[in-house]
MIKOL-118011 format. One record per atom (N, C-alpha, C): residue in three letters; y, x, z. Coordinates in steps of 0.2 Angstrom, whole numbers, padded with zeros to 4 digits, always signed. Layout:
ALAYXZ
...
This chain:
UNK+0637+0959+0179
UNK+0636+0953+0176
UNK+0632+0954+0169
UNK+0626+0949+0169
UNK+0624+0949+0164
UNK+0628+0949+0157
UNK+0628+0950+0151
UNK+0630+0949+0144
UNK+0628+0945+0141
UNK+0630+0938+0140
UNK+0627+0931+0137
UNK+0626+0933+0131
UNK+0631+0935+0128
UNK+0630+0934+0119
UNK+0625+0937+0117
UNK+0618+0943+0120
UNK+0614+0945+0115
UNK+0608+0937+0115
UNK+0610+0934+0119
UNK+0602+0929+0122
UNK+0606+0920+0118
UNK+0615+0922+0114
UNK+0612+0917+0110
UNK+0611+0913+0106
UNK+0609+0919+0100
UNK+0605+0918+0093
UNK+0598+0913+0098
UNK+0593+0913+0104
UNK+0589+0910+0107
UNK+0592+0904+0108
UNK+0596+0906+0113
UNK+0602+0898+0114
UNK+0601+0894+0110
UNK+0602+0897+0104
UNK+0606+0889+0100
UNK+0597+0888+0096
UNK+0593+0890+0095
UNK+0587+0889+0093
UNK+0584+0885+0098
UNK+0583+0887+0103
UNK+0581+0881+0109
UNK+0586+0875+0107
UNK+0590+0875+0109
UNK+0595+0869+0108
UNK+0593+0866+0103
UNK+0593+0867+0097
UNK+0592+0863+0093
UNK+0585+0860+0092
UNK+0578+0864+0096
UNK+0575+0860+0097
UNK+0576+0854+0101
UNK+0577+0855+0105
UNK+0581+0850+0111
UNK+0584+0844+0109
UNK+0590+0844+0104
UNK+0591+0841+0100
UNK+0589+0837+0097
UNK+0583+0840+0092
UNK+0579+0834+0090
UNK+0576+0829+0094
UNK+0575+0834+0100
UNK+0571+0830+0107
UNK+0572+0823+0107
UNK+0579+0825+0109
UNK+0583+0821+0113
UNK+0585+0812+0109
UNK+0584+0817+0101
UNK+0587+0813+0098
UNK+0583+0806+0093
UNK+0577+0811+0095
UNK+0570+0807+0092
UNK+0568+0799+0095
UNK+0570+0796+0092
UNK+0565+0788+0096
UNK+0559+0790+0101
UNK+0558+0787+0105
UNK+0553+0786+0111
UNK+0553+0784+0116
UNK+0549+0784+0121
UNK+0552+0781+0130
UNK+0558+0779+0130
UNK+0562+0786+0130
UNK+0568+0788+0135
UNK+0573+0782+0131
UNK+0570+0781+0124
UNK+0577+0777+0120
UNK+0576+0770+0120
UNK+0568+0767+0120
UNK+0567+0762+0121
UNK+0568+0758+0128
UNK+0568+0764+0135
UNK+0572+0762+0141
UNK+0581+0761+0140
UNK+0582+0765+0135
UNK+0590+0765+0136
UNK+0592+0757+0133
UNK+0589+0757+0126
UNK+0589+0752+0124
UNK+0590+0745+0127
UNK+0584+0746+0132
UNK+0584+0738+0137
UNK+0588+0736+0141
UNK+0591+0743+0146
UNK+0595+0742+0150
UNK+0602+0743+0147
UNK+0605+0746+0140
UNK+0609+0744+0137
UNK+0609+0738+0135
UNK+0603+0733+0132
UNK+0603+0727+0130
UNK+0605+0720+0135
UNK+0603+0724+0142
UNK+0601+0717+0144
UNK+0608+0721+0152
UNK+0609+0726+0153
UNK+0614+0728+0158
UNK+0621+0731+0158
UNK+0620+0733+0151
UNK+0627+0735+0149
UNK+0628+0744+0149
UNK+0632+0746+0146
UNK+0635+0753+0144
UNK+0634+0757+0149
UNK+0638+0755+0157
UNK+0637+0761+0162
UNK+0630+0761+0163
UNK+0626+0757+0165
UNK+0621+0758+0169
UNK+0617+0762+0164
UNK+0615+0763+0157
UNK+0612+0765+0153
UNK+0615+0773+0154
UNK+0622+0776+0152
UNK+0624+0783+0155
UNK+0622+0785+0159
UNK+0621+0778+0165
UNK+0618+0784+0172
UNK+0610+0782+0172
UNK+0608+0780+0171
UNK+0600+0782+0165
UNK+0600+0788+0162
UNK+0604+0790+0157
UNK+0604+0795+0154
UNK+0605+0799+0156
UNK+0610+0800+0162
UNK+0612+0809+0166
UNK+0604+0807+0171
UNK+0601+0804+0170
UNK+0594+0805+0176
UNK+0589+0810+0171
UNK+0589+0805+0167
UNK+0584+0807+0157
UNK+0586+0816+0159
UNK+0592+0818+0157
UNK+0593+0823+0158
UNK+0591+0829+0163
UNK+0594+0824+0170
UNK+0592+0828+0177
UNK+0583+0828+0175
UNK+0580+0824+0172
UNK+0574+0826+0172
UNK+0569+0832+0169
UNK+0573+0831+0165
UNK+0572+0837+0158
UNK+0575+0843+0159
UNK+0581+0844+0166
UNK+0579+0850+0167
UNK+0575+0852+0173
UNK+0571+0847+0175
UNK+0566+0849+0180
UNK+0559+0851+0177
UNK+0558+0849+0170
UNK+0553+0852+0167
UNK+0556+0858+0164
UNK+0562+0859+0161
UNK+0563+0865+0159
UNK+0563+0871+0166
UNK+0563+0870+0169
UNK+0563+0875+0176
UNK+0554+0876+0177
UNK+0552+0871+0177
UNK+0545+0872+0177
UNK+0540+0877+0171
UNK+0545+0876+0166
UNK+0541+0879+0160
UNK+0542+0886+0160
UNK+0551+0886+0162
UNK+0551+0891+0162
UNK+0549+0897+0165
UNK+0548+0897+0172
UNK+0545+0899+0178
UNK+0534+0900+0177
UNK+0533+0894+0173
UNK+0525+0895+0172
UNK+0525+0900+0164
UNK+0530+0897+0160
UNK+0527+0905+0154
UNK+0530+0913+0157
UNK+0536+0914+0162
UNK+0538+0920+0164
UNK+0532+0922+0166
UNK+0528+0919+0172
UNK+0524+0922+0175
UNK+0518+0923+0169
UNK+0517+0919+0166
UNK+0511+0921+0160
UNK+0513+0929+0156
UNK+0519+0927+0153
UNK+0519+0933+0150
UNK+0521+0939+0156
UNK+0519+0941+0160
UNK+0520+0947+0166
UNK+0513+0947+0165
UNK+0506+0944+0164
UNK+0499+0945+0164
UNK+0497+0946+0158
UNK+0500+0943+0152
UNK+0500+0944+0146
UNK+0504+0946+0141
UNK+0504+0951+0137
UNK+0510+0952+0132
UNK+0511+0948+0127
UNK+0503+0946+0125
UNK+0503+0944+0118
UNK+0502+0937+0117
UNK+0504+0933+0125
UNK+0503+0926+0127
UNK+0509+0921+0122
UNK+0515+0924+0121
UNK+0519+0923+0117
UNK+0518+0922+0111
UNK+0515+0927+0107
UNK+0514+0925+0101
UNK+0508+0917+0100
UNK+0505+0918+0106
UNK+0500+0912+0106
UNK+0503+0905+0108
UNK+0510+0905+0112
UNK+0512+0899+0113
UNK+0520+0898+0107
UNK+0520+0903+0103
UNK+0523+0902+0098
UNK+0521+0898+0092
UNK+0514+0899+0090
UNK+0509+0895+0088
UNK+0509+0889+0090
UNK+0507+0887+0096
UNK+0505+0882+0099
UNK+0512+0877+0097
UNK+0516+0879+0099
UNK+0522+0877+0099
UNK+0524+0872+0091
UNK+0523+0879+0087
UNK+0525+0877+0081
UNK+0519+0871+0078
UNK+0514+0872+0081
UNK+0507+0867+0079
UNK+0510+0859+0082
UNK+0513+0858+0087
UNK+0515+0854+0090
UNK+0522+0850+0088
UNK+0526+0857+0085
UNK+0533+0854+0081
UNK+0529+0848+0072
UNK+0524+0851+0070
UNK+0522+0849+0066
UNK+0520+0846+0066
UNK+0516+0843+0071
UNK+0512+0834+0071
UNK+0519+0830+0073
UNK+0522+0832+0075
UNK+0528+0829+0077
UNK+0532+0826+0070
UNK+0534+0830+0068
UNK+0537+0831+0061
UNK+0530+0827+0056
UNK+0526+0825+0056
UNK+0521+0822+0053
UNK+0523+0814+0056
UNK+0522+0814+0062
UNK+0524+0807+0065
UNK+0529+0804+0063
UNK+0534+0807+0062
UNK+0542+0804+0061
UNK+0543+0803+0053
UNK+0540+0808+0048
UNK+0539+0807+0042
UNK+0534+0796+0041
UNK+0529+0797+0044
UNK+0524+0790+0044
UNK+0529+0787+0045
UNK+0534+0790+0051
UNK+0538+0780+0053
UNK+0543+0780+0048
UNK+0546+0784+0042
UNK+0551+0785+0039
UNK+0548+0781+0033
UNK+0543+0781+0032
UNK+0540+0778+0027
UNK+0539+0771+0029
UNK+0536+0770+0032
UNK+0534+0761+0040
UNK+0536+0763+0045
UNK+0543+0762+0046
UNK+0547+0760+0053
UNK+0544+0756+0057
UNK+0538+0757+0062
UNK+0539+0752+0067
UNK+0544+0749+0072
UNK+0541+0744+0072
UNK+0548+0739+0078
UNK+0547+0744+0083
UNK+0553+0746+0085
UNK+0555+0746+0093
UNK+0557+0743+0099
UNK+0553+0744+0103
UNK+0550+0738+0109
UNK+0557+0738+0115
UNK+0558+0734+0116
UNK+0564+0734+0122
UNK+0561+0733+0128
UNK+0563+0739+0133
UNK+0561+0738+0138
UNK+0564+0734+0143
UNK+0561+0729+0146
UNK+0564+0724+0152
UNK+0567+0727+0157
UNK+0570+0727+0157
UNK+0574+0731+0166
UNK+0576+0726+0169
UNK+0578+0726+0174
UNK+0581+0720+0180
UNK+0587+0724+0183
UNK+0591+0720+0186
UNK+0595+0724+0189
UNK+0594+0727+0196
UNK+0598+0734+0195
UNK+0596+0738+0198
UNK+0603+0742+0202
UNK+0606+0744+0207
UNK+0609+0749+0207
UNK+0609+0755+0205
UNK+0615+0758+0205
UNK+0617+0765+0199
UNK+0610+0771+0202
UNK+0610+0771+0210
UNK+0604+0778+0210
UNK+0596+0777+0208
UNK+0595+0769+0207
UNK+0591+0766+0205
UNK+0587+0771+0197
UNK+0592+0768+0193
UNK+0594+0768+0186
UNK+0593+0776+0186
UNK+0595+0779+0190
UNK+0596+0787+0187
UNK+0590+0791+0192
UNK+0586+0784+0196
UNK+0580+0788+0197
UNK+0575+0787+0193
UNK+0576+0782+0187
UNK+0572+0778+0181
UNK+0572+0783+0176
UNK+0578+0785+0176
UNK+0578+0792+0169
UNK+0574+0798+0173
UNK+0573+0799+0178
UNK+0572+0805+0182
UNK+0562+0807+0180
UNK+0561+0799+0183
UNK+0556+0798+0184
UNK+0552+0796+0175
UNK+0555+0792+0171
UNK+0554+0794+0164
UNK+0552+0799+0162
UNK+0558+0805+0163
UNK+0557+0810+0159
UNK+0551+0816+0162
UNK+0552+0816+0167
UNK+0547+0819+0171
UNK+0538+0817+0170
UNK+0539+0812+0169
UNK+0533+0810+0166
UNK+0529+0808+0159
UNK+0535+0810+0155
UNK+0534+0809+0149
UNK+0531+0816+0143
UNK+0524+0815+0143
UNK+0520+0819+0139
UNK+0524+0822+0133
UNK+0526+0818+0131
UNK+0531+0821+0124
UNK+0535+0824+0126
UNK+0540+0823+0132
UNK+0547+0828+0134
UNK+0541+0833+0135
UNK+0538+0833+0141
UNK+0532+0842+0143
UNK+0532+0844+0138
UNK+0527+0843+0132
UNK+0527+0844+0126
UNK+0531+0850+0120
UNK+0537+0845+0122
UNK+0542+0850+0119
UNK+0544+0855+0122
UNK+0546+0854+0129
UNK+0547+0860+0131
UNK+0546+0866+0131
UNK+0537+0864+0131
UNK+0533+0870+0131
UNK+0537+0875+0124
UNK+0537+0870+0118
UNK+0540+0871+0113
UNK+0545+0876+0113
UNK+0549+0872+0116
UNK+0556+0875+0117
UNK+0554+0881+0121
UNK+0551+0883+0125
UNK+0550+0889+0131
UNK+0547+0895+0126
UNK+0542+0892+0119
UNK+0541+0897+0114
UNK+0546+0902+0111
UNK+0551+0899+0112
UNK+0558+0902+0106
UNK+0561+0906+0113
UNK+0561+0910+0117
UNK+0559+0914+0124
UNK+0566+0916+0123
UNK+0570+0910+0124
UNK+0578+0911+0123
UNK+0582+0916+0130
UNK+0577+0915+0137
UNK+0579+0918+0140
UNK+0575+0923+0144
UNK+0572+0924+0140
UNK+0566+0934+0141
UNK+0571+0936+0139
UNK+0570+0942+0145
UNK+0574+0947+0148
UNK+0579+0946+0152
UNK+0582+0941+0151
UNK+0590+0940+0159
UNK+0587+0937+0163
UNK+0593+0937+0167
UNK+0593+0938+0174
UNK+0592+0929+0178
UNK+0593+0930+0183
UNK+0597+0921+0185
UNK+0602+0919+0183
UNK+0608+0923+0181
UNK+0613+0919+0177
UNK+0610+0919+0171
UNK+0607+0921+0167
UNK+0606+0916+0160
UNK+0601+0911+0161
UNK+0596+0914+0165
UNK+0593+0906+0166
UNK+0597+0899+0168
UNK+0603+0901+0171
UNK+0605+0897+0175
UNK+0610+0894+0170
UNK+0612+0899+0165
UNK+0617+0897+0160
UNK+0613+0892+0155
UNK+0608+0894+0151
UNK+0604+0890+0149
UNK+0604+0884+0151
UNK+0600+0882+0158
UNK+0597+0875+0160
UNK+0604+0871+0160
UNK+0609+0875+0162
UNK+0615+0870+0162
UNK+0618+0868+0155
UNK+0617+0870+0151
UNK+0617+0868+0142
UNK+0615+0863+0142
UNK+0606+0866+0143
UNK+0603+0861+0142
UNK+0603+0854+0143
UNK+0608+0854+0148
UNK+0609+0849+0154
UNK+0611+0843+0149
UNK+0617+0847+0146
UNK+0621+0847+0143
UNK+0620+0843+0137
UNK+0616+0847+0132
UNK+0614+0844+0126
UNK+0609+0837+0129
UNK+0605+0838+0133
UNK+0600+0831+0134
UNK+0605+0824+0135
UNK+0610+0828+0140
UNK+0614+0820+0142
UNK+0618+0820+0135
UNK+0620+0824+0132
UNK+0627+0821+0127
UNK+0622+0817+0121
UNK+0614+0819+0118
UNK+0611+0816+0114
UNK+0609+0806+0120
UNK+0606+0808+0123
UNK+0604+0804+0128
UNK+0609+0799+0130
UNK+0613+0801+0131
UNK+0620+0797+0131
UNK+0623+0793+0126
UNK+0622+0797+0119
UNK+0625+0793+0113
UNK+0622+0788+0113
UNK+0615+0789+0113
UNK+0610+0782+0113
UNK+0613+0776+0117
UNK+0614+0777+0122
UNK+0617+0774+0128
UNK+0622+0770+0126
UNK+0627+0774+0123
UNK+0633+0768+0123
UNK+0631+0767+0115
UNK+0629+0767+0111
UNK+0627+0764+0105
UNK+0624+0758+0104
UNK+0617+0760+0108
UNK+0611+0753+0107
UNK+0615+0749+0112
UNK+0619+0749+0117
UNK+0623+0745+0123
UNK+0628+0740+0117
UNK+0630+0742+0109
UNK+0633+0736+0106
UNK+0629+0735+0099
UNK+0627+0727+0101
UNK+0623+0724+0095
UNK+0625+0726+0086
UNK+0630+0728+0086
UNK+0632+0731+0079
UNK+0627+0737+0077
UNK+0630+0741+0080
UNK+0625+0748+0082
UNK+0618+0746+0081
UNK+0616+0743+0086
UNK+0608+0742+0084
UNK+0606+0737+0078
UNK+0610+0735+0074
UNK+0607+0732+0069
UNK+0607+0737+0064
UNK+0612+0741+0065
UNK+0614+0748+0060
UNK+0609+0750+0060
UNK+0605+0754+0066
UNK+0600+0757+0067
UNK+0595+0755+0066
UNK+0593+0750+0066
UNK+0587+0746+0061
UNK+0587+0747+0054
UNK+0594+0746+0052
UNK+0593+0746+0044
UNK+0593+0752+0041
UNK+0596+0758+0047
UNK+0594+0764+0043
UNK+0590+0770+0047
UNK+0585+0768+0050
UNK+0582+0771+0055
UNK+0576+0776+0050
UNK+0573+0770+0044
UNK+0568+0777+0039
UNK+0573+0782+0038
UNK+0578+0783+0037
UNK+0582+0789+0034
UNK+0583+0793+0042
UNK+0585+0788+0048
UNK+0585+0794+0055
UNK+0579+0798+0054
UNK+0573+0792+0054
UNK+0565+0799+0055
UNK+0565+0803+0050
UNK+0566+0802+0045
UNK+0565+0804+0039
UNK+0569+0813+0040
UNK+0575+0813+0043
UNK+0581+0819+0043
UNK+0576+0822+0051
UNK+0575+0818+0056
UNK+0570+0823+0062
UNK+0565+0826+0059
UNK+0562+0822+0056
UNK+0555+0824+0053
UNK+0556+0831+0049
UNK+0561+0831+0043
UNK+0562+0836+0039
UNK+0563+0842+0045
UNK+0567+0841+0050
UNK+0572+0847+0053
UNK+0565+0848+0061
UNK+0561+0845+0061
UNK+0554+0847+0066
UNK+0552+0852+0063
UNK+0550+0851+0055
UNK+0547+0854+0050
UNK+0548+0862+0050
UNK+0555+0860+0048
UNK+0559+0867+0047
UNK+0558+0873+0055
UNK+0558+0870+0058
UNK+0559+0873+0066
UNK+0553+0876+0066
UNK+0548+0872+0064
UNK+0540+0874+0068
UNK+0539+0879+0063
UNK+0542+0882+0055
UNK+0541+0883+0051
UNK+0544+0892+0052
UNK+0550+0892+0057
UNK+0554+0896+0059
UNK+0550+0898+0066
UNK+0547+0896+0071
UNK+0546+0897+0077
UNK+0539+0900+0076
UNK+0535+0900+0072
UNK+0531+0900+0068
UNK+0532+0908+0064
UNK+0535+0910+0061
UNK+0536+0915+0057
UNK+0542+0921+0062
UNK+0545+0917+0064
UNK+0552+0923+0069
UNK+0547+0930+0073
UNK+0550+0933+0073
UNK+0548+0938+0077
UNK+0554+0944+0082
């Protein structure tokens, strides 16, 4: 059996990208928002473990497309190390602009729906969500699992599982009570403002790590 502990100084680097992902305003929060607004707390969870279930069907994809890259090139890494970090940074420049001018956040209309509905909506979200790809690609730069086997892959995707639903989820039961969302309006320049600084830092680390 594999030896997890050297692959995870990567682990928790990936994750933390992840984290910011998950926890950054966009699509996935503005659907959560709606159908917490307008359907209440469970449906918004299983929303969420969809959001999740989708994010790791791009991270299996990312994964599996930069492995085979790097088998054809060595120094392919170093280039989507870069890319990555180029990408952390526009990022981290976006969230800095809304921290400054907070735009409204748009509430998505949901109707109701049954639970596999709902968790086909997060499935279907994430999977086709430019920013989620995006990041991954990101994320697959920090090559958390070059060199293991299928069990650290498999270890990995199930963290990841992990961190997307428990960010994705908090969304979910939060924006589901009106307190909460007033919160988060009032102090939402200081959220982008704290993503934006720690995008910064990441891209700044992913960028220079060797």
């Amino acid at each position: 059996m594999t030896d997890i502990a050297p692959f995870l100084p990567g682990f928790a680097a990936a994750y933390a990208i992840l984290f910011v992902a998950a926890s950054s305003p966009g699509p996935a929060v503005a659907m959560l928002l709606g159908i917490g607004t307008a359907r209440g707390r469970r449906p918004a969870l299983v929303a969420a473990a969809g959001i999740a279930s989708g994010s790791v069907v791009i991270n299996l994809l990312t994964l599996i497309g930069v492995g085979l890259l790097l088998q054809q090139a060595a120094w392919a890494m170093t280039g989507l190390r870069l890319i990555g970090a180029a990408y952390l940074l526009y990022l981290a420049w976006g969230s800095l602009r809304k921290a400054i001018a907070p735009p409204a956040v748009a509430t998505a209309d949901v109707p109701a729906y049954s639970s596999p509905r709902y968790f086909a909506m997060g499935v279907l979200l994430q999977v086709t969500n430019p920013k989620a790809i995006a990041f991954w690609l990101a994320i697959a730069a920090v090559g958390a699992t070059q060199g293991g086997g299928p069990g650290i892959v498999l270890a990995f995707v199930a963290g990841a599982w992990l961190v997307s639903f428990a960010c994705h989820g908090a969304w979910a039961i939060l924006l589901s009570a009106a307190p909460i969302r007033t919160l988060y309006a009032r102090f939402r320049r200081w959220v982008e403002g704290a993503l934006g600084g720690f995008m910064a830092l990441m891209a700044l680390r992913l960028a220079t790590d060797r």
